[in-house]
C-alpha positions as CSV (number, residue, x, y, z in Angstrom):
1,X,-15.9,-9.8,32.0
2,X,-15.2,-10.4,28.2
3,X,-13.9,-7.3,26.4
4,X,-16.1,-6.6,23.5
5,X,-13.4,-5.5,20.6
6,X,-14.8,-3.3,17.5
7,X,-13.0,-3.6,14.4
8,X,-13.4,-0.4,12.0
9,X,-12.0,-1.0,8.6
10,X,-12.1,-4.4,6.2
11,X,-8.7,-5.1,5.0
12,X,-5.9,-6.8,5.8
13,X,-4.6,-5.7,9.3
14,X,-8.2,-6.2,10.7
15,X,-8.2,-10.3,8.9
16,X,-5.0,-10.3,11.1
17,X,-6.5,-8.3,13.8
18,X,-9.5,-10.9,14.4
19,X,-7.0,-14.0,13.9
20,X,-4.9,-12.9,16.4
21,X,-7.2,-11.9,18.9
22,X,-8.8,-15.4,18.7
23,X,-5.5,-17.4,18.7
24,X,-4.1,-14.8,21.9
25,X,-7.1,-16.0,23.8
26,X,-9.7,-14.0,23.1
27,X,-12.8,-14.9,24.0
28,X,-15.3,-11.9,23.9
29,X,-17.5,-10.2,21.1
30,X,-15.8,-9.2,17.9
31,X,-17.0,-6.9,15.4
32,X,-15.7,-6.1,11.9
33,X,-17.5,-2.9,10.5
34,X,-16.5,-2.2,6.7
35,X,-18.1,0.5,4.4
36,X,-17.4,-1.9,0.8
37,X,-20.0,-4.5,0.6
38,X,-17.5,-7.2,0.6
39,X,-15.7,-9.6,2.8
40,X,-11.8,-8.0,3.5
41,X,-10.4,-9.1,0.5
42,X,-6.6,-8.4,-1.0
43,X,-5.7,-5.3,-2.8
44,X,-2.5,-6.1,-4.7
45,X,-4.0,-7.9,-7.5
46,X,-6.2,-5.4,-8.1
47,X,-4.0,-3.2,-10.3
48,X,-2.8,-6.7,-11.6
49,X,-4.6,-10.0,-12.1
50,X,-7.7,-8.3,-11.1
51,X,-7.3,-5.4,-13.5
52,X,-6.6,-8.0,-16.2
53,X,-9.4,-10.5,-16.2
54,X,-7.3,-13.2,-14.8
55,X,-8.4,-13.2,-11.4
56,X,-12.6,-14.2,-10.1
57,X,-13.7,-11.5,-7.6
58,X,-14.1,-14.5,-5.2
59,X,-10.5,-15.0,-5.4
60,X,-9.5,-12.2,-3.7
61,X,-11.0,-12.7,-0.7
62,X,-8.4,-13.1,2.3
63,X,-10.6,-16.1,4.2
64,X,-14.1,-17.3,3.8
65,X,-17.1,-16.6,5.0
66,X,-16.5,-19.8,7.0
67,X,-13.2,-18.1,8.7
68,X,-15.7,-15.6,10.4
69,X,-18.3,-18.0,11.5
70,X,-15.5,-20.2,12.8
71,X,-14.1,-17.2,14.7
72,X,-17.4,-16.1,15.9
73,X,-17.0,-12.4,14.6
74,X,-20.1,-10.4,13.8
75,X,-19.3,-8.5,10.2
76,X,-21.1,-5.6,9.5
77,X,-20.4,-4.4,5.4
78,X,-21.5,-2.3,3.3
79,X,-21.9,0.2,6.2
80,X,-19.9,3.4,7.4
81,X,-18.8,4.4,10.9
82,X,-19.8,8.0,11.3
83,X,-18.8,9.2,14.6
84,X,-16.6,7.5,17.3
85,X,-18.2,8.9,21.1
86,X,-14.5,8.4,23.2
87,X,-16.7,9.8,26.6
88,X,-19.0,6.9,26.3
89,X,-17.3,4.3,24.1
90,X,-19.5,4.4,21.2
91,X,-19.8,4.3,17.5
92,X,-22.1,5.7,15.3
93,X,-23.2,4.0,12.1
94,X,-24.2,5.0,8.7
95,X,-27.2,3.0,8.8
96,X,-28.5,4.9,12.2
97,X,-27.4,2.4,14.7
98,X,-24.8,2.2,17.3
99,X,-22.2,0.1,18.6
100,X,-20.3,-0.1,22.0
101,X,-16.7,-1.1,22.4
102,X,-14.2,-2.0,25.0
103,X,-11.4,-1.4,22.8
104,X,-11.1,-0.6,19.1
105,X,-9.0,-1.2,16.4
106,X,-8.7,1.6,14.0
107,X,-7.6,-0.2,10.4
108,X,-9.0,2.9,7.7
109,X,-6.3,2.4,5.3
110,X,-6.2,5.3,3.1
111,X,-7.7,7.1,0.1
112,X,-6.1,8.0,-3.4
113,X,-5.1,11.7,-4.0
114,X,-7.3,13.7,-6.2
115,X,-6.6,15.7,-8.8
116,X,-8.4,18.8,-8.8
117,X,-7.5,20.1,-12.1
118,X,-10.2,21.7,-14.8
119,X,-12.0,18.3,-15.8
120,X,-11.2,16.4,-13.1
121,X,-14.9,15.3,-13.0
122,X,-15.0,13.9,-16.2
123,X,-16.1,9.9,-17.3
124,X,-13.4,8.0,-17.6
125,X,-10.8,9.3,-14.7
126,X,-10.2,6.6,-12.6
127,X,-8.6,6.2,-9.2
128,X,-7.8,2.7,-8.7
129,X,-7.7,1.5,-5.0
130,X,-10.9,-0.6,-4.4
131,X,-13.0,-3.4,-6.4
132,X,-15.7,-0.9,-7.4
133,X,-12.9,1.0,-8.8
134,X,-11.6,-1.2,-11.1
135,X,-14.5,-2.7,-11.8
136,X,-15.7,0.5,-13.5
137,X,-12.0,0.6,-15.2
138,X,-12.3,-2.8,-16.8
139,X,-16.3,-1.4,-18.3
140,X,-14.4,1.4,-19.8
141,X,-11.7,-0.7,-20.7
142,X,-14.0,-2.7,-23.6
143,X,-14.1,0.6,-26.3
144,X,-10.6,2.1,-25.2
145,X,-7.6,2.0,-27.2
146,X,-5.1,4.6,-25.4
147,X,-4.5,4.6,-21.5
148,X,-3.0,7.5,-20.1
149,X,-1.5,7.0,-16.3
150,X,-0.9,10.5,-14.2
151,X,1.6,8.8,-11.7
152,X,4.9,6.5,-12.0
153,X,4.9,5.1,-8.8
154,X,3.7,1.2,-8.3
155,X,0.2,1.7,-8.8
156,X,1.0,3.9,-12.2
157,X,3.6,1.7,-13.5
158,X,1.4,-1.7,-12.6
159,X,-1.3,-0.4,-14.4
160,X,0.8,0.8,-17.3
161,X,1.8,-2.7,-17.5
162,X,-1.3,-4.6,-17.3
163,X,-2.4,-2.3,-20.2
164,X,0.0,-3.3,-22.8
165,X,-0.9,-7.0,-21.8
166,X,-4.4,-6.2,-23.2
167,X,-3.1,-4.4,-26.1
168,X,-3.9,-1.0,-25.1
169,X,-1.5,2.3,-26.1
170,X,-0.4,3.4,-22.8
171,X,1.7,6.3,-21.9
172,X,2.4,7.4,-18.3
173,X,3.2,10.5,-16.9
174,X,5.5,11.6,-14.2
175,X,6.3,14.9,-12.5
176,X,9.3,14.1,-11.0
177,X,12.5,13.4,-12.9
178,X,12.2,9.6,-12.9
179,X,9.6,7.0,-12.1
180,X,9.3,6.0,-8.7
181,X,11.5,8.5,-7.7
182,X,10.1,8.3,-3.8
183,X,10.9,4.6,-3.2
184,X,13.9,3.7,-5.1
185,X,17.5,5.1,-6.7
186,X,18.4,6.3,-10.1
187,X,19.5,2.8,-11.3
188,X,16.5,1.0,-10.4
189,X,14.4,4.0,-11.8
190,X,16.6,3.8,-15.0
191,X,16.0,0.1,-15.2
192,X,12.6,0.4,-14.9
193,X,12.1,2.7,-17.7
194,X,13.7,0.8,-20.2
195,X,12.0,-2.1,-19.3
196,X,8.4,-0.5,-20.0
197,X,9.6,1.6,-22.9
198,X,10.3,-2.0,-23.9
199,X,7.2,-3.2,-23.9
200,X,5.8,0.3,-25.6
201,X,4.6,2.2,-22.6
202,X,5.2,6.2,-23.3
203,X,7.3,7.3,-20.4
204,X,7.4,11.3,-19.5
205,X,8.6,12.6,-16.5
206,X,9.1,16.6,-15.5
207,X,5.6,17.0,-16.9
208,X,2.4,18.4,-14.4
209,X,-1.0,17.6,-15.4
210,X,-3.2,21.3,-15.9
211,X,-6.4,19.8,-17.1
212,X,-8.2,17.1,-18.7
213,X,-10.2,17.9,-22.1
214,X,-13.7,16.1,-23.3
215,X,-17.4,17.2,-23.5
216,X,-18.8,14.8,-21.0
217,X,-15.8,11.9,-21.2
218,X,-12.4,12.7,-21.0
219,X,-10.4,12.5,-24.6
220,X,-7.0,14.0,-23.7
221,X,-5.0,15.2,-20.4
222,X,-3.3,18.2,-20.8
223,X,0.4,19.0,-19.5
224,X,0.5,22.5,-20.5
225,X,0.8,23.2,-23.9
226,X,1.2,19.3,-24.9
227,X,-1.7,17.3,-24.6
228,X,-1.9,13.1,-24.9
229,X,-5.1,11.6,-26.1
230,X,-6.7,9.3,-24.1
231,X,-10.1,6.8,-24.0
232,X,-9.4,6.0,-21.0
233,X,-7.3,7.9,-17.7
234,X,-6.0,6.2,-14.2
235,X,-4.6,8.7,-11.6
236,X,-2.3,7.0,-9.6
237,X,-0.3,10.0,-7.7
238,X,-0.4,8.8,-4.0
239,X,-2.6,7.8,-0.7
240,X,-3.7,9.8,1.8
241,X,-3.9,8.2,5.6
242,X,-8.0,8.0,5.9
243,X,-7.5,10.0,9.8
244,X,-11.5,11.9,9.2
245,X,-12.8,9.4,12.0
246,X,-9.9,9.8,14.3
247,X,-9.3,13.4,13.7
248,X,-13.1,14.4,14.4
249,X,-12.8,12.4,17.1
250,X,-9.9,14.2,18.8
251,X,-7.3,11.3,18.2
252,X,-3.7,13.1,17.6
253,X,-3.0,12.4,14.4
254,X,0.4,13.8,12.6
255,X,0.7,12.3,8.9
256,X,-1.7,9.4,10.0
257,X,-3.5,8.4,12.7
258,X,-0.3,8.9,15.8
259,X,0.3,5.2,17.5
260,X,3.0,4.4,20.2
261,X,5.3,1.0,20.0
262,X,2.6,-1.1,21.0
263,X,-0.2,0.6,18.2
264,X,-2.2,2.3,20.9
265,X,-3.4,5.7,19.9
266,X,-3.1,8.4,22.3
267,X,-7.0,7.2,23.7
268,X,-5.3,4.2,25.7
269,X,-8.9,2.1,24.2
270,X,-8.2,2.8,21.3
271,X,-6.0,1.2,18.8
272,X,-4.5,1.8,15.7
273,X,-2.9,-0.9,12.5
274,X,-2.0,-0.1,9.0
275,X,-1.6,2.7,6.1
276,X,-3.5,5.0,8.4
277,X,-1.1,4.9,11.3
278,X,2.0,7.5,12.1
279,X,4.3,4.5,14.1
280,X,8.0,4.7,15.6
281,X,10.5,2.4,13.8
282,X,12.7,1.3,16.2
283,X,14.7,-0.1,13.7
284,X,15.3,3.6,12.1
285,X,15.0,5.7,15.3
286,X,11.9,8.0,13.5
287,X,8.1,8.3,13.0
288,X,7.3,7.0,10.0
289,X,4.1,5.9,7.7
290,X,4.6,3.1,5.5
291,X,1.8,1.6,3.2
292,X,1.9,-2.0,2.4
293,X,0.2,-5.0,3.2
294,X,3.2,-6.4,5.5
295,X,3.3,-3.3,8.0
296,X,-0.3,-3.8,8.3
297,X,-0.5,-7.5,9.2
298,X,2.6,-6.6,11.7
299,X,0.8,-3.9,13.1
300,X,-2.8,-5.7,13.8
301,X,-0.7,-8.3,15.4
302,X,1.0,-6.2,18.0
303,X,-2.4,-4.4,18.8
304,X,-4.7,-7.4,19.1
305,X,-1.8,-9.3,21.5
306,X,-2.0,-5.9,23.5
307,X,-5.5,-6.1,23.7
308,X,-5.4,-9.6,24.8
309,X,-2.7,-9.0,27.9
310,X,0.5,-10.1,26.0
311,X,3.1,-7.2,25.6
312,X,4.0,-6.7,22.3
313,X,5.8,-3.6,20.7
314,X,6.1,-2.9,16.8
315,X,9.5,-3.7,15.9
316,X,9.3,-5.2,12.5
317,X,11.6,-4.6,9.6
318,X,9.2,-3.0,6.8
319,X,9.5,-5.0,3.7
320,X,7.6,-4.1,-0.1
321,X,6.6,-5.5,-3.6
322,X,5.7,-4.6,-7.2
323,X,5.7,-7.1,-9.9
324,X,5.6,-5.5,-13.1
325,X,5.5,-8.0,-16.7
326,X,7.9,-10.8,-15.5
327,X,10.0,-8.4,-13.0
328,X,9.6,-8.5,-9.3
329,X,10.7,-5.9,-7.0
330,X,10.9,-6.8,-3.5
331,X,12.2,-4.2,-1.0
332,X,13.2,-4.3,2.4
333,X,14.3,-1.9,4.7
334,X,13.5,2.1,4.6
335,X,16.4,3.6,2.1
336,X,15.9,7.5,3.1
337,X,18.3,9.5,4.1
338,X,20.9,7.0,2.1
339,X,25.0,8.4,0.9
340,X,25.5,6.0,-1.5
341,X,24.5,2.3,-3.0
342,X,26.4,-0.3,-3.9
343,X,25.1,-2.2,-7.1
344,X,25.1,-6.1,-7.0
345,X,25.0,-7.7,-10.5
346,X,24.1,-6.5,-13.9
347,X,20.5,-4.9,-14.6
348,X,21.3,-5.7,-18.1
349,X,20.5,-9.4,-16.9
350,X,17.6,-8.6,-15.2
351,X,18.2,-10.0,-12.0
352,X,20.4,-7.5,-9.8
353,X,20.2,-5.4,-6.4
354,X,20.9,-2.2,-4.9
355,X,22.1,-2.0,-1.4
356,X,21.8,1.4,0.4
357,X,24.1,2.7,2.6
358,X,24.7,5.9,5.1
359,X,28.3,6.0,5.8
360,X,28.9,2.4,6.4
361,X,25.3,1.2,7.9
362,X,22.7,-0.7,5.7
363,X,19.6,0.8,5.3
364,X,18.0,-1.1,2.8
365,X,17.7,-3.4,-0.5
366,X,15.9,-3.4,-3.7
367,X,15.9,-6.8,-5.5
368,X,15.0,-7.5,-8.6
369,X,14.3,-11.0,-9.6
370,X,16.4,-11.8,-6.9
371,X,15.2,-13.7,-3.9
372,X,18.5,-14.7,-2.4
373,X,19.6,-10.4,-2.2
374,X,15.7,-9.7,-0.6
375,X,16.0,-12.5,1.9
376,X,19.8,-11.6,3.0
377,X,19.5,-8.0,2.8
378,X,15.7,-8.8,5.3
379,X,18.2,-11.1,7.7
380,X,21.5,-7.8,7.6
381,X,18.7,-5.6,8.1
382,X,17.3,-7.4,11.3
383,X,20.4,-7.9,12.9
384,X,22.3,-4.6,12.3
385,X,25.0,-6.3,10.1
386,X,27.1,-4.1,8.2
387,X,28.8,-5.9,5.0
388,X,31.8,-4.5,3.5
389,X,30.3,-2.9,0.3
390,X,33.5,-3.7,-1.7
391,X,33.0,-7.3,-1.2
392,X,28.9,-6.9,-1.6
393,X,29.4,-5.6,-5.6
394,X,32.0,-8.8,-5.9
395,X,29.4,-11.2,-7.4
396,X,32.2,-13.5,-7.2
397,X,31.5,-13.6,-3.2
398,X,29.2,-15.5,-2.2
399,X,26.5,-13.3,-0.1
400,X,26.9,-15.8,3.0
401,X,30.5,-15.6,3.5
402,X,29.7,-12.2,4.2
């Protein structure tokens, strides 16, 4: 009998999911469920392209309508799942009907992080993480002159930037020390900074946010006893794994919805691909939840060639992007519990890398404007190399000799 495989969740890892599952031999019922009224559609221009005006709304969709007819998967948008029933192998809809699965694939993504400060609520707060969301930034964005950003991570610092192409004032603000102080060193932090202070972006870090002022629509944000005006606000301070499904449903879930090698949950049914997951690297011998559009794909792969028969485990080297003005940052590899970093090429050029190193193992790479270091650093990563760090800083050595 054909295994009748539900899909909860409309973004990337569930395209995959569905492609996969077809091209693994799948021949049963598929159903996508998603809670936007739109086809799965890609999130990285958003802050971006989308953000900017430069990009249709059509644009952004990952395939056609045509890619789902062709695949013969029922979509149902515009709807939420409200309950999963693990006894009987049931879903419960928002619009009051029901769906039964054979096995299903668990692709929530995640939700921003609020802040609950004293005018939180107010008009003109933004999170920025779907198309309704930015769609109501770029209404607000037609009588504002100053942008204030709570966040320097990529979302923050993205924004930030796409501001300043539309001749906005924008200043961000930081509570760590340095701007995307979880993901990369000093040096790229440093560069980083310089290169928005550049372009006019206000950068200030050690600085918490207490409150937002305005009678109805914000006007300022408030750090204390300083306060920044502001038309216009975008919180960017972190994602939260979306486990309230899973979690009510009595799925583990540690830091994200908990998934062995192969992406199954700890309901052997019951799969799991994406921001919302809690996975093992075996590449860096630990749990951990990334949140990027490459560990989702991965993920929905290994799950759907489960589902279909075909062993698969999770074993794929995470890899990230931001592209900031004219700067891409491409990262691969995890660089936490790093000793040092070894610096290849000048940031004062603009094109550079940072290697990161415990003892003498590779962890990771940050590129900037550098394919060659991304796409070398991916390869060392995969295949456990360890380069001699004195040669790596020698830009006089060419990166394949080593």
């Amino acid at each position: 009998m054909a295994l009748t495989v539900v899909i909860v969740g409309a973004g990337h890892a569930a395209v995959q999911a569905v492609d996969t599952l077809r091209r693994e031999g799948h021949t049963g019922p598929i159903v996508l469920v998603g809670d936007e009224p739109y086809l799965p559609y890609n999130r990285p221009p958003l802050s971006k392209k989308y953000l900017a005006g430069e990009l249709e709304r059509e644009r952004l969709w990952l395939r056609s309508a045509q890619f789902y007819q062709q695949h013969r998967v029922d979509t149902r948008l515009g709807v939420r799942v409200t309950a999963i029933d693990r006894a009987t192998q049931r879903l419960r809809l928002g619009d009051g009907s029901e769906l039964t699965y054979d096995r299903l694939i668990l692709c929530m993504g995640s939700t921003p992080r609020r802040l609950e400060v004293p005018g939180h609520a107010l008009a003109g707060i933004h999170t920025l993480r779907t198309i309704a969301d930015v769609d109501a930034i770029r209404a607000d964005l037609a009588g504002a002159r100053r942008l204030v950003v709570v966040g320097g991570g990529y979302i923050g610092l993205e924004a930030a930037a796409c501001a300043r192409h539309l001749g906005l004032e924008a200043t961000v603000l930081e509570m760590a020390d340095r701007v995307m102080a979880r993901v990369v060193a000093p040096e790229v932090s440093a560069f980083y900074t310089q290169r928005h202070e550049r372009e006019g972006v206000q950068i200030v870090c050690r600085t918490t946010v207490t409150g937002f002022g305005g009678d109805g629509r914000v006007t300022s944000v408030r750090c204390g006893e300083r306060e920044f005006p502001a038309d216009l606000v975008i919180v960017g301070v972190g994602i939260l794994p979306d486990v309230t499904l899973a979690a009510a449903a009595g799925l583990r879930c540690e830091n994200g919805v908990w998934v062995d090698e192969q992406c199954r949950t700890s309901d052997e049914n019951v799969y799991a691909a994406g921001d919302c997951t809690n996975h093992p690297s075996v590449r860096y011998g630990r749990r951990v939840r990334l949140e990027s559009v490459d560990n989702a794909v991965e993920q929905a792969k290994t799950a759907s060639a489960n589902i279909c028969g075909k062993p698969a485990r999770h074993e794929h080297i995470p890899w990230f992007w931001s592209d900031q003005y004219d700067v891409k940052l491409q990262i691969a590899g995890l660089s936490e519990g790093y000793d040092r970093t070894v610096l290849r090429g000048d940031p004062a050029s603009g094109s550079f890398a940072l290697y990161y190193f415990a003892g003498d193992e590779l962890l990771a790479v940050d590129a900037i404007n550098s394919m060659r270091d991304f796409m070398t650093g991916k390869k060392w990563l995969a295949e456990r190399k360890r380069p001699d760090p004195a040669l790596l800083a020698d830009t006089t050595v060419d990166l394949k000799t080593l």
